[in-house]
PyMOL commands that place a pseudoatom at each C-alpha (Angstrom):
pseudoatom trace, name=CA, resn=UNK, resi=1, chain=A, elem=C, hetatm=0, pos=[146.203, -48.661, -136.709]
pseudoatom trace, name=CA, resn=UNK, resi=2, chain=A, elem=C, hetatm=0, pos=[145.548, -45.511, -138.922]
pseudoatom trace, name=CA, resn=UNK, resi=3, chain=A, elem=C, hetatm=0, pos=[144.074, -47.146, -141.436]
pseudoatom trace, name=CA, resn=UNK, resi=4, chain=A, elem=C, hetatm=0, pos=[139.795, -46.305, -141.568]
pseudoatom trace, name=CA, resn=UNK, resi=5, chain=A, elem=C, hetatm=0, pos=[138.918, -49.557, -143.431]
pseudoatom trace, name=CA, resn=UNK, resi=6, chain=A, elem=C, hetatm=0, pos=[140.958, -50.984, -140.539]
pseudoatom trace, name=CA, resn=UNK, resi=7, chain=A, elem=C, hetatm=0, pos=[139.203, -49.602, -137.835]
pseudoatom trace, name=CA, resn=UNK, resi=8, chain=A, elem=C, hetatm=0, pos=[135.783, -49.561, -139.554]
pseudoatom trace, name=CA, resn=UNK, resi=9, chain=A, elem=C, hetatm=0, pos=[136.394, -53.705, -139.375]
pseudoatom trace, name=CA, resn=UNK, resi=10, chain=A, elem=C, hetatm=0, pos=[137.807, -53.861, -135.859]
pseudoatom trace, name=CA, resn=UNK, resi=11, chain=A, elem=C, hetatm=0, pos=[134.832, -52.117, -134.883]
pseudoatom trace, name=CA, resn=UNK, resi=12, chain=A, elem=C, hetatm=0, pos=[132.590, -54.859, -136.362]
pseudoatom trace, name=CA, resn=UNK, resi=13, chain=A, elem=C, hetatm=0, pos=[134.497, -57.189, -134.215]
pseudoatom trace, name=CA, resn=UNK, resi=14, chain=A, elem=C, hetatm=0, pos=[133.776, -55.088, -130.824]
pseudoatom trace, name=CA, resn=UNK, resi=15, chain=A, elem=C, hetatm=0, pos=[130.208, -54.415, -131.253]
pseudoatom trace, name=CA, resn=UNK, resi=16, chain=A, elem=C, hetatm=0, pos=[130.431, -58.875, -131.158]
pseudoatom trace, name=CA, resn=UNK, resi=17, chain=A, elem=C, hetatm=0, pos=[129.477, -58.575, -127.078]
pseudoatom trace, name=CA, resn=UNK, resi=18, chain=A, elem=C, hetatm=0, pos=[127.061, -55.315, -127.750]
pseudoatom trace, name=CA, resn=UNK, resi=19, chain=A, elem=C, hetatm=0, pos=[125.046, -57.735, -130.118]
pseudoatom trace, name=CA, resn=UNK, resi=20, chain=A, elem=C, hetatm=0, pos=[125.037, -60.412, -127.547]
pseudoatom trace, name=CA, resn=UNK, resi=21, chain=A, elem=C, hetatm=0, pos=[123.846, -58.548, -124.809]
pseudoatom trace, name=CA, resn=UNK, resi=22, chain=A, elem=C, hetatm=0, pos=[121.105, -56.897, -126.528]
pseudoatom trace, name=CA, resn=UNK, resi=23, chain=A, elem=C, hetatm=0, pos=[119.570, -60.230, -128.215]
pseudoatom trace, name=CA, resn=UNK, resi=24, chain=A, elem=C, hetatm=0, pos=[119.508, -61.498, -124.750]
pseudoatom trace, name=CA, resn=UNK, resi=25, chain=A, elem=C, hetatm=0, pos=[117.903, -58.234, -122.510]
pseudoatom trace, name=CA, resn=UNK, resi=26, chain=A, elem=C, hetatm=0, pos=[114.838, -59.149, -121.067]
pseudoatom trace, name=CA, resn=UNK, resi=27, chain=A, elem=C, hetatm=0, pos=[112.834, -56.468, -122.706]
pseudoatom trace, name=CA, resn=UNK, resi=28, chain=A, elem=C, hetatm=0, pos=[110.231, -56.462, -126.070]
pseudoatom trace, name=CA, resn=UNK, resi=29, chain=A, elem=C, hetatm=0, pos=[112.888, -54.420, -127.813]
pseudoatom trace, name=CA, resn=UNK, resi=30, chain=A, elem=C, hetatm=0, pos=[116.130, -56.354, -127.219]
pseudoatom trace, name=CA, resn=UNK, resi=31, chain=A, elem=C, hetatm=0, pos=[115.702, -58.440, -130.604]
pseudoatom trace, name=CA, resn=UNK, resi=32, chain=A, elem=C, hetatm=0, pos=[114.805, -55.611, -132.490]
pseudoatom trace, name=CA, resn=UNK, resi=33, chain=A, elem=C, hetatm=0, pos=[117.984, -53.310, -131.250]
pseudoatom trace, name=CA, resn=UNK, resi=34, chain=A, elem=C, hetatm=0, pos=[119.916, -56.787, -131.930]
pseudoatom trace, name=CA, resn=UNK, resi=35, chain=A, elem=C, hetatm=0, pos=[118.725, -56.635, -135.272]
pseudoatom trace, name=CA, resn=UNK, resi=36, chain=A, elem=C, hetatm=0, pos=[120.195, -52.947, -135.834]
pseudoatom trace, name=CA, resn=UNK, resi=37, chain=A, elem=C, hetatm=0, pos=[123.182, -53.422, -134.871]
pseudoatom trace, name=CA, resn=UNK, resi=38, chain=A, elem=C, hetatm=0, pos=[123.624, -56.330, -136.983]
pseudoatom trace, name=CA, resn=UNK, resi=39, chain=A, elem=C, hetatm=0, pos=[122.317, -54.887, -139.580]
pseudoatom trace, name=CA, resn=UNK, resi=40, chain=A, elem=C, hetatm=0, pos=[124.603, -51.614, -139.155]
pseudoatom trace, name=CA, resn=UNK, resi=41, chain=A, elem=C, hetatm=0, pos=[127.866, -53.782, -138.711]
pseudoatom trace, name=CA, resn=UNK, resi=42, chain=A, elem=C, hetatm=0, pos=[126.610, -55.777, -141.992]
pseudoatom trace, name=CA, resn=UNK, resi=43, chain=A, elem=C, hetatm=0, pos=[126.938, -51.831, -143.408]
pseudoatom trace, name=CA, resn=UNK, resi=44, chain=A, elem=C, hetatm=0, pos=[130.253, -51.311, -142.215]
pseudoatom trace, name=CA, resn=UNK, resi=45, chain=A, elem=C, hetatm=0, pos=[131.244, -54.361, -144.334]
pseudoatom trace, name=CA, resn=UNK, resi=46, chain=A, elem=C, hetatm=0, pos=[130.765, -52.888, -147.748]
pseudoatom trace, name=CA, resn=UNK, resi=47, chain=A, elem=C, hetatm=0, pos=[131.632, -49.701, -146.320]
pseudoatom trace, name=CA, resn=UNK, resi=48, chain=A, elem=C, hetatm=0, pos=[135.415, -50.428, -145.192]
pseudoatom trace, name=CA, resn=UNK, resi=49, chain=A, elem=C, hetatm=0, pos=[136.034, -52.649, -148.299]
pseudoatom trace, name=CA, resn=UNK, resi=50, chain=A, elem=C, hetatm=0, pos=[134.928, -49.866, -150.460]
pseudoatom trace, name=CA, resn=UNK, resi=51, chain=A, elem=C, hetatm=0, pos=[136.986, -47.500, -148.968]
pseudoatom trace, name=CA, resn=UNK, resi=52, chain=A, elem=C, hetatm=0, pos=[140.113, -49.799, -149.134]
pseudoatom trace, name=CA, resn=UNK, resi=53, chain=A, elem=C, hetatm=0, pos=[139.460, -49.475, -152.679]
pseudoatom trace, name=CA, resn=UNK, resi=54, chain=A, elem=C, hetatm=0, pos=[138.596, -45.834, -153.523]
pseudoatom trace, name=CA, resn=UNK, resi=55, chain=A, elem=C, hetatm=0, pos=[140.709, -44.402, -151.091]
pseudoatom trace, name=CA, resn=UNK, resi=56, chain=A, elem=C, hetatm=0, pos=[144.026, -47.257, -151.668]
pseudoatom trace, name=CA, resn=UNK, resi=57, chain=A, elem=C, hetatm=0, pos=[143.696, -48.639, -148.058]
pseudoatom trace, name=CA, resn=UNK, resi=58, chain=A, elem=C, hetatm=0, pos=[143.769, -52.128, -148.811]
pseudoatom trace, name=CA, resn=UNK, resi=59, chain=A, elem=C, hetatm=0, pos=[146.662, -53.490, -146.281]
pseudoatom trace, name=CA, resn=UNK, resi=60, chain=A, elem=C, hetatm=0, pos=[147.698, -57.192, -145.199]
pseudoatom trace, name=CA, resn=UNK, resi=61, chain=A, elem=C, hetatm=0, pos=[146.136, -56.648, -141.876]
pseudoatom trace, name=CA, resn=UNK, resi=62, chain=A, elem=C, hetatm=0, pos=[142.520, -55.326, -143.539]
pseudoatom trace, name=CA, resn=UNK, resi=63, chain=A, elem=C, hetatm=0, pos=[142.864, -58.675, -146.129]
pseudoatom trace, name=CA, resn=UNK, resi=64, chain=A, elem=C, hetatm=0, pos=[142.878, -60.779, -142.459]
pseudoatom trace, name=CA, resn=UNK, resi=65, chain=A, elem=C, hetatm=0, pos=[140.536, -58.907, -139.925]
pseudoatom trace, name=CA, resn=UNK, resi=66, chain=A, elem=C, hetatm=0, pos=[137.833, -58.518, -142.847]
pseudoatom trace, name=CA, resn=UNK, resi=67, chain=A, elem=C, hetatm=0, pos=[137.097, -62.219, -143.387]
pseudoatom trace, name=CA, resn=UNK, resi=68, chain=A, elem=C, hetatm=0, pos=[137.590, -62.992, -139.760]
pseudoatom trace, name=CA, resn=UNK, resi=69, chain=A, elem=C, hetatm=0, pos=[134.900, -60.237, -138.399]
pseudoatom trace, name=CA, resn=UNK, resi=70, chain=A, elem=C, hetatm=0, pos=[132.245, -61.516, -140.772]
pseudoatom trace, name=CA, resn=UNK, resi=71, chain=A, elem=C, hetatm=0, pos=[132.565, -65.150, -140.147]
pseudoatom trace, name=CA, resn=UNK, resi=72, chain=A, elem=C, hetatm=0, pos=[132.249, -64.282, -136.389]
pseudoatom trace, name=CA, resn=UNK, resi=73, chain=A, elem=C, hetatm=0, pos=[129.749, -62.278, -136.897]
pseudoatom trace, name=CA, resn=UNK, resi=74, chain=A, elem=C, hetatm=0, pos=[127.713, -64.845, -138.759]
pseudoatom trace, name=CA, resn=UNK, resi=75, chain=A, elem=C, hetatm=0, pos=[128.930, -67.484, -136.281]
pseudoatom trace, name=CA, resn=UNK, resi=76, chain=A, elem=C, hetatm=0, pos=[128.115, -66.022, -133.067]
pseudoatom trace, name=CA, resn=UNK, resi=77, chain=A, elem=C, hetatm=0, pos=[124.489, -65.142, -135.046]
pseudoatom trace, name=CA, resn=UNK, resi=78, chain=A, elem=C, hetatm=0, pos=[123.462, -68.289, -135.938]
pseudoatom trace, name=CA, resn=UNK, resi=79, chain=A, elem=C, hetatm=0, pos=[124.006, -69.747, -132.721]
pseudoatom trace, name=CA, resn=UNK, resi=80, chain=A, elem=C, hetatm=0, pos=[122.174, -67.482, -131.372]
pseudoatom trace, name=CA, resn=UNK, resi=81, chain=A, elem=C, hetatm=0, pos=[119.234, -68.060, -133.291]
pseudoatom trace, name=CA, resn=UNK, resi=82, chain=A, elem=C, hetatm=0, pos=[119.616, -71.842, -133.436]
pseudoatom trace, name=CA, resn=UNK, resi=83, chain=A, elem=C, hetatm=0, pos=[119.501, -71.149, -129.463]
pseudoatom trace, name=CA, resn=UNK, resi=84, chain=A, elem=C, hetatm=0, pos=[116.490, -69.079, -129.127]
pseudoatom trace, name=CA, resn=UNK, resi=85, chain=A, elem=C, hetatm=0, pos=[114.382, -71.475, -131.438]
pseudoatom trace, name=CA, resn=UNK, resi=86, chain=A, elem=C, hetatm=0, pos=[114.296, -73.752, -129.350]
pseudoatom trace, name=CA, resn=UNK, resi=87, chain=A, elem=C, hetatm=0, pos=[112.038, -72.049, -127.777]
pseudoatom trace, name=CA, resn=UNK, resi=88, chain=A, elem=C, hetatm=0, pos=[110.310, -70.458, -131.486]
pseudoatom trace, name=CA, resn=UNK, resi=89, chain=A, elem=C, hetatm=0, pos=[106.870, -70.113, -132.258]
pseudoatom trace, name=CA, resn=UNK, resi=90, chain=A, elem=C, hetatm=0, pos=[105.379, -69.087, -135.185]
pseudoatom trace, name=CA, resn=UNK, resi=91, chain=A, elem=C, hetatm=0, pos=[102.391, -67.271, -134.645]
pseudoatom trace, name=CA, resn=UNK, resi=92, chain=A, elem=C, hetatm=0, pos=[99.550, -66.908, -137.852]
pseudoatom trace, name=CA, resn=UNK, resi=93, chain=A, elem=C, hetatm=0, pos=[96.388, -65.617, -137.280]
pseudoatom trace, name=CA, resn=UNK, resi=94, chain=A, elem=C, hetatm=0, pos=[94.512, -68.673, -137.114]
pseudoatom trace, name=CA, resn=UNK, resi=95, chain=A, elem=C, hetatm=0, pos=[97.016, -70.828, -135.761]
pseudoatom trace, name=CA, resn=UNK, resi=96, chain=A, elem=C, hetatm=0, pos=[100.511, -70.818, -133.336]
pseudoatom trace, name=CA, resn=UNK, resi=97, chain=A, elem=C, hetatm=0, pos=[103.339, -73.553, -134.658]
pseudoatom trace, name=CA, resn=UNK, resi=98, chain=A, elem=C, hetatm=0, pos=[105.734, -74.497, -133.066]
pseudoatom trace, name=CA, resn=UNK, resi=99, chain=A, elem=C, hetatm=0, pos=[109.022, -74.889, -134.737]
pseudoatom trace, name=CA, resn=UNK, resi=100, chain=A, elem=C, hetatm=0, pos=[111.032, -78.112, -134.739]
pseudoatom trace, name=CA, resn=UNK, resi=101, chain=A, elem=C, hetatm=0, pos=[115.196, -77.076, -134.181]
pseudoatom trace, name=CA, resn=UNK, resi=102, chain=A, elem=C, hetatm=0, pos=[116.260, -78.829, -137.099]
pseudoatom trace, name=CA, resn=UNK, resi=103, chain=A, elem=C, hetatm=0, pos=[114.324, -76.436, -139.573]
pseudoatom trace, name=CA, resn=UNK, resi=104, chain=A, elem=C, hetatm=0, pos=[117.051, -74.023, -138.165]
pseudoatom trace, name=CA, resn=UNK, resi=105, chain=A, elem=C, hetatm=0, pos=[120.011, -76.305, -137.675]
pseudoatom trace, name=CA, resn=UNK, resi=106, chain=A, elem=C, hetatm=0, pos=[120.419, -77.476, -141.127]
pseudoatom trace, name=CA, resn=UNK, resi=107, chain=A, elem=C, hetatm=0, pos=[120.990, -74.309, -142.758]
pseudoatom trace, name=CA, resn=UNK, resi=108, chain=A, elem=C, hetatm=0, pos=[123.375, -72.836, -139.834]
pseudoatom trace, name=CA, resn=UNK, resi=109, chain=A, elem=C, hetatm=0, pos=[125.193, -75.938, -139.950]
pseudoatom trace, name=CA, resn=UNK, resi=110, chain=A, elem=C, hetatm=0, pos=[125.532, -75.881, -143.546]
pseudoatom trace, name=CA, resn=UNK, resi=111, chain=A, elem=C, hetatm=0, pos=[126.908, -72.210, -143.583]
pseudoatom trace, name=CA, resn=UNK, resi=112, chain=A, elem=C, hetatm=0, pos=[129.066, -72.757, -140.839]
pseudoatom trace, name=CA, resn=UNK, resi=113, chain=A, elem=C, hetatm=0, pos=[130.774, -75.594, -142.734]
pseudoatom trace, name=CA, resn=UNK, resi=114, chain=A, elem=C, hetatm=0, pos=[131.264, -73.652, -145.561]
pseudoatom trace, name=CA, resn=UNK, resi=115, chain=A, elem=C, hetatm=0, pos=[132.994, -70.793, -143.929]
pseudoatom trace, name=CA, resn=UNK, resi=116, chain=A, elem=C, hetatm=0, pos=[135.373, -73.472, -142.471]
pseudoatom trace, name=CA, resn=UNK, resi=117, chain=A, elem=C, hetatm=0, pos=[136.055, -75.202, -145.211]
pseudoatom trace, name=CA, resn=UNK, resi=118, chain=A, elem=C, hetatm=0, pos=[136.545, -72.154, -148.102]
pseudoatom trace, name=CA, resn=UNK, resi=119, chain=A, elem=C, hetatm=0, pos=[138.635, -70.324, -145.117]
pseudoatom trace, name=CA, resn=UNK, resi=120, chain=A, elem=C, hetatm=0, pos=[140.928, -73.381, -145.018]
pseudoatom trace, name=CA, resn=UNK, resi=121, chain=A, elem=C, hetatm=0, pos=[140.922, -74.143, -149.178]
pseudoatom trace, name=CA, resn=UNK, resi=122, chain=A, elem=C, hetatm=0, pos=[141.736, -70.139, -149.268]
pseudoatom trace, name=CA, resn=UNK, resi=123, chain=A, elem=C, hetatm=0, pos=[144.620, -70.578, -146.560]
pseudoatom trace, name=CA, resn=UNK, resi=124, chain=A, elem=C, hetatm=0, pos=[146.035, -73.516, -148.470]
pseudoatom trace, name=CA, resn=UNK, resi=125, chain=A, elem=C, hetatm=0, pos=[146.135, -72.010, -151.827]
pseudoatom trace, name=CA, resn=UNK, resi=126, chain=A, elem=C, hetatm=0, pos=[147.570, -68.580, -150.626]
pseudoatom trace, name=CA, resn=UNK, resi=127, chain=A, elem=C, hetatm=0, pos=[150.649, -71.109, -149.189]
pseudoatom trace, name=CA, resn=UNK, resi=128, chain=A, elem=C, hetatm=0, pos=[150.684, -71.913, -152.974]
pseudoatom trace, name=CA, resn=UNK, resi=129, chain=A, elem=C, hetatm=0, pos=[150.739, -68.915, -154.082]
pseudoatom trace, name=CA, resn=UNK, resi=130, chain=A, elem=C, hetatm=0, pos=[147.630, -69.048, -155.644]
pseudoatom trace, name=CA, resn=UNK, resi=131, chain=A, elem=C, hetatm=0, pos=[145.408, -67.799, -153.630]
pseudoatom trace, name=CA, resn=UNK, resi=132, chain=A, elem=C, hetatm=0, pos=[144.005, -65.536, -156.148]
pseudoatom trace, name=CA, resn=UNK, resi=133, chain=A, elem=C, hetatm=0, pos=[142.152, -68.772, -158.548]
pseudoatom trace, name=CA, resn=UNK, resi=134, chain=A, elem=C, hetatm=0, pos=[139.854, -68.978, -155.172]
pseudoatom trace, name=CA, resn=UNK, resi=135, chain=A, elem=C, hetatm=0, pos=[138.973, -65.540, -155.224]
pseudoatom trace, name=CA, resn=UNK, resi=136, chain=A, elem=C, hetatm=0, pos=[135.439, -63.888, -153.525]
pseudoatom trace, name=CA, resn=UNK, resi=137, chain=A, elem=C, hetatm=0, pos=[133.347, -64.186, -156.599]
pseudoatom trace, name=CA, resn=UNK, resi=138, chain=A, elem=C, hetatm=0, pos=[129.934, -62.292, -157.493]
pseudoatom trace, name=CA, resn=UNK, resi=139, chain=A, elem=C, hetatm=0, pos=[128.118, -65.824, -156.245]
pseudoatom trace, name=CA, resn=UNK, resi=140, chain=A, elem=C, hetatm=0, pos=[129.843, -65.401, -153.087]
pseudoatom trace, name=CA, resn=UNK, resi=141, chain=A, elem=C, hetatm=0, pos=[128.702, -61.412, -152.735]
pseudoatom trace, name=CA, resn=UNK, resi=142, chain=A, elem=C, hetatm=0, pos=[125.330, -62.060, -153.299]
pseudoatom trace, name=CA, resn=UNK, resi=143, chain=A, elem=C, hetatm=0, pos=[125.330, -64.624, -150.745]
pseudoatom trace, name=CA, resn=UNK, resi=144, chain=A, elem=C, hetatm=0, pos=[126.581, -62.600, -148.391]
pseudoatom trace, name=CA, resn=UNK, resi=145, chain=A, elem=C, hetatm=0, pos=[123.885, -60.286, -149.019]
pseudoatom trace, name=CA, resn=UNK, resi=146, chain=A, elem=C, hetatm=0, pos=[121.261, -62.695, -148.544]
pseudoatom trace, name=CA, resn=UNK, resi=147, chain=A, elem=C, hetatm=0, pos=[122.718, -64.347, -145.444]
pseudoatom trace, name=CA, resn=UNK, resi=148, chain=A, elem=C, hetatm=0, pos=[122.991, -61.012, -143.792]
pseudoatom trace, name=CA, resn=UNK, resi=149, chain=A, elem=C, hetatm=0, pos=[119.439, -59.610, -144.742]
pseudoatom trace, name=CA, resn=UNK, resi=150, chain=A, elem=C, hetatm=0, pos=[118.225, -63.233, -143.395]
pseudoatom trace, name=CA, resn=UNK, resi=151, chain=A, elem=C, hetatm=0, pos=[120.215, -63.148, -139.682]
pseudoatom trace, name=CA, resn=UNK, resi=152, chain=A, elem=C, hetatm=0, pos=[118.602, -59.315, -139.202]
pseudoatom trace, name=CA, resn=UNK, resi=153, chain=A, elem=C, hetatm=0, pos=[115.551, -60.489, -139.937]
pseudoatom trace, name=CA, resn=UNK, resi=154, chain=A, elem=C, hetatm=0, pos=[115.968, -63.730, -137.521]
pseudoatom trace, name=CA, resn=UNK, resi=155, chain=A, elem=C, hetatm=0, pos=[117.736, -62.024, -134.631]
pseudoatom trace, name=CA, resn=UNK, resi=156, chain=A, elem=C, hetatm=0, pos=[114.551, -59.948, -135.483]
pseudoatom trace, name=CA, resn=UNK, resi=157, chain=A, elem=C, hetatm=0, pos=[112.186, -62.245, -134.623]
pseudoatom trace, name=CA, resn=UNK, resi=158, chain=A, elem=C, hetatm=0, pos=[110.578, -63.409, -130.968]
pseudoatom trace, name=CA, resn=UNK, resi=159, chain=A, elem=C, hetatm=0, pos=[108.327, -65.647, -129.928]
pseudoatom trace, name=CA, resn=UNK, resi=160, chain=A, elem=C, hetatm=0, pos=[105.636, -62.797, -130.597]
pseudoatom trace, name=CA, resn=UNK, resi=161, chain=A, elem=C, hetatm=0, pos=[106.772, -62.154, -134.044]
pseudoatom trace, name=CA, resn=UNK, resi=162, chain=A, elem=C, hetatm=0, pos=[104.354, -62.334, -136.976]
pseudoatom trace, name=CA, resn=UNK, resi=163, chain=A, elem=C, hetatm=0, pos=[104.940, -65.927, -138.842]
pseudoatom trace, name=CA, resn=UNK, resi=164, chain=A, elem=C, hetatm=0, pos=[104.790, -64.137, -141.920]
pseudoatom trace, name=CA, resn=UNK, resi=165, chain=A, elem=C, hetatm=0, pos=[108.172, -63.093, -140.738]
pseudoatom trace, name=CA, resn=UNK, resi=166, chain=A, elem=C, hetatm=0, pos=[109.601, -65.210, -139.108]
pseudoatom trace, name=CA, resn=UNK, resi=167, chain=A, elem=C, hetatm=0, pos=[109.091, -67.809, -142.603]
pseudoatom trace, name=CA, resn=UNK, resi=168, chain=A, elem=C, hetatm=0, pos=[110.412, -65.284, -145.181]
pseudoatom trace, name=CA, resn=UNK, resi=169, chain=A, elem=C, hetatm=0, pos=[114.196, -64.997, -141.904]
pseudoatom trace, name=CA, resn=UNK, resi=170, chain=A, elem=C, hetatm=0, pos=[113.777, -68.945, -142.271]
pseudoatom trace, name=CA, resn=UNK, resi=171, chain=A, elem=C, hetatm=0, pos=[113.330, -69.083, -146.506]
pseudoatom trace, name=CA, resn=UNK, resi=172, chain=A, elem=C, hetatm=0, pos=[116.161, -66.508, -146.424]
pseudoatom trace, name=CA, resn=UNK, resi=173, chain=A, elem=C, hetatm=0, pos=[118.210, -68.560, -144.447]
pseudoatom trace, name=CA, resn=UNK, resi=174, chain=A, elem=C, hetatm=0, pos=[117.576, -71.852, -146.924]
pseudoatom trace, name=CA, resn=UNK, resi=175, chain=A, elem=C, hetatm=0, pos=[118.551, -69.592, -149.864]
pseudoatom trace, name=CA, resn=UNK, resi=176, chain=A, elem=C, hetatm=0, pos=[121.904, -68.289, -148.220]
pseudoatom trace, name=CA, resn=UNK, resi=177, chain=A, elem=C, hetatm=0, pos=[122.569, -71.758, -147.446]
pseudoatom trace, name=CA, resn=UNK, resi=178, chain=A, elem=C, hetatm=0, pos=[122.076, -73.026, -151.296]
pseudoatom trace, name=CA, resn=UNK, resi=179, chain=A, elem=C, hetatm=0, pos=[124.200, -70.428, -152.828]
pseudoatom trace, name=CA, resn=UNK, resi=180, chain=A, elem=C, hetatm=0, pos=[126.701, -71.441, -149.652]
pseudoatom trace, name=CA, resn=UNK, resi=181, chain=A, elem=C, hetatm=0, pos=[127.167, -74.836, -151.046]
pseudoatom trace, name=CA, resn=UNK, resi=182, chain=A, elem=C, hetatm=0, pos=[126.672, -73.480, -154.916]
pseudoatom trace, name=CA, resn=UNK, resi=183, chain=A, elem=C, hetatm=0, pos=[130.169, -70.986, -154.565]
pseudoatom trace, name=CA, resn=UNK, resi=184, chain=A, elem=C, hetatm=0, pos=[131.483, -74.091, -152.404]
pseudoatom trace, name=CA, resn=UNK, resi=185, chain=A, elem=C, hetatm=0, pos=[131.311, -75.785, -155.194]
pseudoatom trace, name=CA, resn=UNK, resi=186, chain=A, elem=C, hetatm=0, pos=[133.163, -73.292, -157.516]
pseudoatom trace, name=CA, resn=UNK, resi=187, chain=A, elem=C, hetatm=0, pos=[135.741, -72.565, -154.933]
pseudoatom trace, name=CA, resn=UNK, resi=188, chain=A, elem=C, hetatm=0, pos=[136.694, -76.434, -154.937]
pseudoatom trace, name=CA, resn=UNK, resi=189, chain=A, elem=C, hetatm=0, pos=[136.513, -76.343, -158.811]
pseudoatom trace, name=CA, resn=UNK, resi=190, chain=A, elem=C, hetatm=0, pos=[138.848, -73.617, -158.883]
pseudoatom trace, name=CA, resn=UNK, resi=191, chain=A, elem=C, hetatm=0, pos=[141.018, -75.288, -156.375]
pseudoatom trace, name=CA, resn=UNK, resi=192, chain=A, elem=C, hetatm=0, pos=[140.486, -78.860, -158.076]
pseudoatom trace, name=CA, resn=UNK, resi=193, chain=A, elem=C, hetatm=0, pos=[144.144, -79.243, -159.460]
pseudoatom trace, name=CA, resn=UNK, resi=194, chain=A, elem=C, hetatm=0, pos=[145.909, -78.600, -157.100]
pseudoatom trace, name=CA, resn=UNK, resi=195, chain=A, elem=C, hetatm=0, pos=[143.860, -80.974, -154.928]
pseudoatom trace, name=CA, resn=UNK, resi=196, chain=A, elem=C, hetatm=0, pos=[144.380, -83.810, -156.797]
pseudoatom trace, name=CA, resn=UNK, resi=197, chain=A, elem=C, hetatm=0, pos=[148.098, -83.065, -157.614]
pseudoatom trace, name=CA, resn=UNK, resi=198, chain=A, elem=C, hetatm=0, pos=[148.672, -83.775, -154.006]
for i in range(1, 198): cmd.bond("trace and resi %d" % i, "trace and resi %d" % (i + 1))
show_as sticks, trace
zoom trace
């Protein structure tokens, strides 16, 4: 593989375990170094796609890794975080919550289906030869965006966190989940024809 775009996204896939391990050390900085490399890998997305383009990288192989390292990315995130709020308090100055799972579960559930379902729609209509009508649109970007600035900030977060933050990684999370179903929406739209011609 001697393609950078290429190896800027198999990289992403790799650091996978390195973000594991780190959410899970025993120490005060394990979720913040989590965080980072997230965060860093999240980079590395815009980075490898925008080299495809400027430097006329784009391959077959890039088209497939790309998608697959940010949905497991996102995956493996999210259950992370659904996992470690179980045990999730949200501290205020006054007062210490604790949070209920299902606050978190919703919206990770939600985005999960989404990625499953638009992956398969996508699959189908490239067999069609039309994979291009269920194209990533500018909804979809900015989604992205937000979804990955809300898993930093929630692989972020500890059970000694501020609440201040750990409520705007949760409202993040609710608004990357709305404009999940939102593009959803469009994607099937796009795709509605050929459903129903089936």
């Amino acid at each position: 593989m001697k393609n950078l775009p290429n190896w800027l996204t198999f990289i992403r896939i790799l650091v996978i375990p390195i973000l594991m391990v780190l959410f899970y050390l025993p120490f005060k900085w394990g979720h913040g170094a989590a965080s980072l490399v997230f965060a860093i890998a999240s980079l590395t997305d815009w980075l490898d796609g925008y080299l495809a383009r400027v430097m006329q990288l784009s391959t077959r192989l890039g088209a497939f890794l790309d998608p697959v390292a940010d949905k497991l990315m996102v995956s493996i995130a999210l259950v992370m975080i659904v996992g470690e709020s179980q045990f999730q308090f949200v501290n205020f100055p006054t007062r210490v919550f604790a949070m209920p799972i299902f606050l978190i579960t919703i919206p990770a559930a939600i985005i999960v289906s989404r990625e499953i379902i638009v992956s398969a729609l996508r699959e189908w209509m490239a067999e069609l030869g039309k994979r291009a009508s269920v194209a990533v649109s500018r909804l979809g970007k900015i989604k992205t965006v937000i979804q990955m600035l809300a898993l930093v900030v929630l692989l972020y977060c500890s059970p000694s966190t501020s609440g201040y933050i750990v409520v705007i990684g949760y409202s993040l999370l609710y608004l990357a989940a709305i404009l999940t179903l939102w593009s959803m929406i469009i994607y099937l739209r796009a795709a509605w024809g050929e459903i129903t011609r089936q």
